[in-house]
C-alpha positions as CSV (number, residue, x, y, z in Angstrom):
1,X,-174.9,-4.9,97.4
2,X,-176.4,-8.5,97.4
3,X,-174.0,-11.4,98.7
4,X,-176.6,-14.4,97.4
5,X,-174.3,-15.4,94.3
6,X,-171.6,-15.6,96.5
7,X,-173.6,-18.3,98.7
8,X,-175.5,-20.0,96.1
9,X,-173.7,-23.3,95.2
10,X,-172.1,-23.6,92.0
11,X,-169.6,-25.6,90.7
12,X,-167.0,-24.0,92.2
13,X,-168.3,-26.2,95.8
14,X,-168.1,-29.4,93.9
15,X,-165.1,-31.4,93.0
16,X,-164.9,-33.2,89.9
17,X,-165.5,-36.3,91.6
18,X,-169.0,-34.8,92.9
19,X,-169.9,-33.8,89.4
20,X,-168.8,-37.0,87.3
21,X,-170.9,-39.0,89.9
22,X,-173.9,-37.2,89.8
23,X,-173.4,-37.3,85.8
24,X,-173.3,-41.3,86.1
25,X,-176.2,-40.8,88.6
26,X,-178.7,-39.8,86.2
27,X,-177.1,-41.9,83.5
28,X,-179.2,-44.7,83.8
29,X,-181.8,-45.8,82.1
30,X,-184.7,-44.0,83.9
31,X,-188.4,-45.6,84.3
32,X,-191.3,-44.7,85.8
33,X,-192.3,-47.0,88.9
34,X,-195.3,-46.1,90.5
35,X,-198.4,-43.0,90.6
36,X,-199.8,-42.8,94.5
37,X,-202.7,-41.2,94.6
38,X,-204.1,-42.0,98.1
39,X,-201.7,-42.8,101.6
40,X,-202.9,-46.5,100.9
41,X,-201.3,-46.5,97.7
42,X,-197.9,-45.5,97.9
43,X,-195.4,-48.0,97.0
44,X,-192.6,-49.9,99.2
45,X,-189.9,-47.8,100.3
46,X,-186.3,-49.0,98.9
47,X,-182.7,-47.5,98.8
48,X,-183.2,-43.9,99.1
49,X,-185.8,-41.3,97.4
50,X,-185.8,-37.2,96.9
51,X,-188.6,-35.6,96.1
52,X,-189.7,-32.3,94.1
53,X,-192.2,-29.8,95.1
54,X,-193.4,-26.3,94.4
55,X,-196.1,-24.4,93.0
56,X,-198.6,-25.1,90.3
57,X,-196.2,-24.8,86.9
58,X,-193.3,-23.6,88.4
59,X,-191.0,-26.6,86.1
60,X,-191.1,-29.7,87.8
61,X,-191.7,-31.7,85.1
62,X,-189.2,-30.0,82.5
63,X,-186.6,-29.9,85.5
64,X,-186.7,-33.7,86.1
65,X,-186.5,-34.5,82.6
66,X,-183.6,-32.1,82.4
67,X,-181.6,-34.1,85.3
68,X,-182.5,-38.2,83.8
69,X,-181.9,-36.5,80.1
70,X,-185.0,-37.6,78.9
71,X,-187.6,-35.3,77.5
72,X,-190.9,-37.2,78.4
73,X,-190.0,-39.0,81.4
74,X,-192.1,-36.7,83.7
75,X,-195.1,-35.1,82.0
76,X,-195.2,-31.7,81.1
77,X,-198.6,-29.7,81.3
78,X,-199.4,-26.2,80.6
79,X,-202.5,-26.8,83.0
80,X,-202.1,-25.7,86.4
81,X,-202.8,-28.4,89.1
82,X,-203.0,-31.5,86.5
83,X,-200.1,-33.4,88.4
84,X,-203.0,-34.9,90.9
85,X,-200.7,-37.7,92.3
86,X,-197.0,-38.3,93.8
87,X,-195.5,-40.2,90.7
88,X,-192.2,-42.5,91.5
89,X,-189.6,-43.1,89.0
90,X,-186.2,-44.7,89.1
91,X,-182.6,-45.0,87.7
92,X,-181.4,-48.0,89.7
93,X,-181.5,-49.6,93.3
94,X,-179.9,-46.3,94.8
95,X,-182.1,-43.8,94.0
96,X,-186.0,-43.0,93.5
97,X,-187.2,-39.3,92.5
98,X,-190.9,-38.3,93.3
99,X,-192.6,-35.8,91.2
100,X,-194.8,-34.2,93.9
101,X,-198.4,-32.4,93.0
102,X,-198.0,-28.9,92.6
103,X,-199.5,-26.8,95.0
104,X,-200.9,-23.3,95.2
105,X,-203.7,-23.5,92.4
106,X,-206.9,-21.9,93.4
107,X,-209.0,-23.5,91.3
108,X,-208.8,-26.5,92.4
109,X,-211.9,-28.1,94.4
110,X,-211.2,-27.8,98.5
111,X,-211.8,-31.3,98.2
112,X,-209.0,-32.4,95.7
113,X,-207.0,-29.8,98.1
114,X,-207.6,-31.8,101.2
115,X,-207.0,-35.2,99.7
116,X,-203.5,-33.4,98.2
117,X,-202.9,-31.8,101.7
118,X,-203.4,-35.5,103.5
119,X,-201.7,-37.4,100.6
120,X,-198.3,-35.4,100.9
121,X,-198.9,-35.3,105.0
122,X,-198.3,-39.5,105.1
123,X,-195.5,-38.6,102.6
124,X,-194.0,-36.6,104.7
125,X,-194.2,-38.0,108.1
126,X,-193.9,-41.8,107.0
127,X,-191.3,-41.7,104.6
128,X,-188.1,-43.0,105.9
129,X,-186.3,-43.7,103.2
130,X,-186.9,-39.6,101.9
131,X,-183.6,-37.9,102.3
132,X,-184.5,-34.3,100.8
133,X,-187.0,-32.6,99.5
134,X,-186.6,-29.9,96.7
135,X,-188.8,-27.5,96.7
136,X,-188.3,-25.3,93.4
137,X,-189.2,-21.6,93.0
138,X,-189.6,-19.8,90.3
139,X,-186.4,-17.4,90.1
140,X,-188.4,-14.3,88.3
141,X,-191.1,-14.4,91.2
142,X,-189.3,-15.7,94.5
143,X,-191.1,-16.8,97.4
144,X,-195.0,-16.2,97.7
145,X,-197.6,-17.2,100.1
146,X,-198.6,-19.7,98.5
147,X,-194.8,-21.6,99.5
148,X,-195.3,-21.0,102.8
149,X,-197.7,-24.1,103.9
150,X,-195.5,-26.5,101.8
151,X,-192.6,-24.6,104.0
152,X,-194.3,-24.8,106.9
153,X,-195.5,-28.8,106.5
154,X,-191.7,-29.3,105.8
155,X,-190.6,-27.8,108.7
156,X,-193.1,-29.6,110.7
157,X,-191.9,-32.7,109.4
158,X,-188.6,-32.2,110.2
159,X,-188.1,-33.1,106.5
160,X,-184.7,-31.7,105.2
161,X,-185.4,-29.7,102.4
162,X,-183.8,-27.1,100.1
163,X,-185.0,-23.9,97.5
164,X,-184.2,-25.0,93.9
165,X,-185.0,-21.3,91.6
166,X,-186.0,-22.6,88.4
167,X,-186.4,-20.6,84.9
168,X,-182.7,-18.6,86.3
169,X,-182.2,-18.1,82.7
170,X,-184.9,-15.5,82.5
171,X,-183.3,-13.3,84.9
172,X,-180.0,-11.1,84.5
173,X,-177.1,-11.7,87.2
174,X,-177.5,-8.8,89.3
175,X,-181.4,-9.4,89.3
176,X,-180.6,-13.3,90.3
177,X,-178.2,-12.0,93.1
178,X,-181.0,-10.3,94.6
179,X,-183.5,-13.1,94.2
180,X,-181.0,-15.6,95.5
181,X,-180.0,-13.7,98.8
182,X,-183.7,-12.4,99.3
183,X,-184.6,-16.4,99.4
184,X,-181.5,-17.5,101.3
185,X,-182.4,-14.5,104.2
186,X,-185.9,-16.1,104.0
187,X,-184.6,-19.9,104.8
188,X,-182.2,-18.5,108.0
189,X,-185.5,-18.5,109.7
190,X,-186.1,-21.6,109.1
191,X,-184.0,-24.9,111.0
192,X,-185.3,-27.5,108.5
193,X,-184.1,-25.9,105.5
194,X,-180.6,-26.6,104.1
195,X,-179.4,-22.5,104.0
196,X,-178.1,-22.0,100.5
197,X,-180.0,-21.8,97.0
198,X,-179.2,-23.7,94.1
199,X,-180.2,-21.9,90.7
200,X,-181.1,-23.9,87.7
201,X,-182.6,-23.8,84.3
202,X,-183.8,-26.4,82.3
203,X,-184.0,-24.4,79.2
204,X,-180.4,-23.5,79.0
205,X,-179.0,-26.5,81.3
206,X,-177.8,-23.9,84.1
207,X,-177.4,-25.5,87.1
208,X,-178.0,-29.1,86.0
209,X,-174.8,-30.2,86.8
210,X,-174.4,-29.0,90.2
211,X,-177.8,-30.3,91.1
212,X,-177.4,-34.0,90.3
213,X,-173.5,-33.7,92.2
214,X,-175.9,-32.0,95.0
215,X,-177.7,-34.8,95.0
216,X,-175.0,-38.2,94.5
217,X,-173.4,-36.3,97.7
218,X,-176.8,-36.6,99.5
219,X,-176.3,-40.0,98.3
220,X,-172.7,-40.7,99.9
221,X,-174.0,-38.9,103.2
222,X,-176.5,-41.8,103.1
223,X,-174.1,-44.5,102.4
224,X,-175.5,-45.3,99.3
């Protein structure tokens, strides 16, 4: 018997407060601010920013456009790897959200790899204003090898950071269960990583909610 739904936060660890202010978080009128595409390039740092990472296709793109409610604001690509830059966009003074490349695509050239690797390595280690990274999984796949240097960088970084499963739709409860407390006995191992799992879907909207009050209480912790 799997305990992972039982730790996975849902709405039920939110007040109502929580989830009305991450509603009026993403709100606003959201913009695109900046692509970075080289350490040299990455815009000035203001108010605070979260960032979203994962593999090559796993719904970065659809999930961001899903939180700001707007269906183009990050591209969507059926090509794996074509996100090539960390792309800024914003809904006020408060809060930036970075679309990060995806990682994990072999067919990308081991040089595009090592300008990526370098790229998100200044991210990482020079951003102070970055409160949390989300690194999404796909729900119907779990963790793969291909997580573990992103993990690893993370953790390296002392970054806070925390699993997002994505596509959750797609998989029946008892099967999520499992997925969400094989992932969550994964993270226990791992002191940067915030310890429970949040489960989304941008198809159906599962999850949404809870991950923009997620984030306006990552906000308040920051004063902001």
């Amino acid at each position: 018997m799997t305990t992972g739904r039982t730790s996975t936060m849902n709405a039920a660890d939110f007040t109502r407060t929580e989830i009305e202010a991450g509603r009026r978080l993403f709100a606003s009128e959201w913009r695109f601010v900046a692509a970075a595409g080289t350490p040299a390039s990455l815009p000035p740092m203001r108010g605070v920013e979260i960032a979203f990472a994962g593999r090559s296709n796993v719904g970065k793109s659809s999930l961001i456009n899903a939180l700001t409610g707007r269906k183009n604001l990050a591209r969507i690509s059926r090509t794996p790897g074509r996100t090539q830059e960390l792309v800024f966009f914003t809904g006020g003074e408060s809060l930036t959200v970075v679309d990060m490349p995806g990682y994990g695509y072999a067919a990308a050239a081991k040089s595009k790899i090592a300008a990526w690797t370098a790229l998100i390595d200044a991210f990482l280690r020079g951003r102070g204003s970055l409160a949390r990274v989300y690194v999404l999984v796909d729900a119907r796949h779990g963790l793969k090898s291909a997580d573990e240097p992103a993990l690893e960088a993370l953790g390296q970084s002392a970054v806070s950071h925390q699993i997002v499963l994505t596509k959750c739709d797609e998989l029946k409860p008892p099967a999520l269960d499992s997925r969400i407390a094989e992932v969550e006995a994964a993270l226990a191992k791992r002191p940067a990583a915030f310890p429970t799992v949040l489960a989304t879907s941008s198809h159906d909207g599962t999850g949404i909610p809870e991950l923009r009050a997620a984030i306006a209480r990552l906000l308040a912790e920051r004063g902001r």
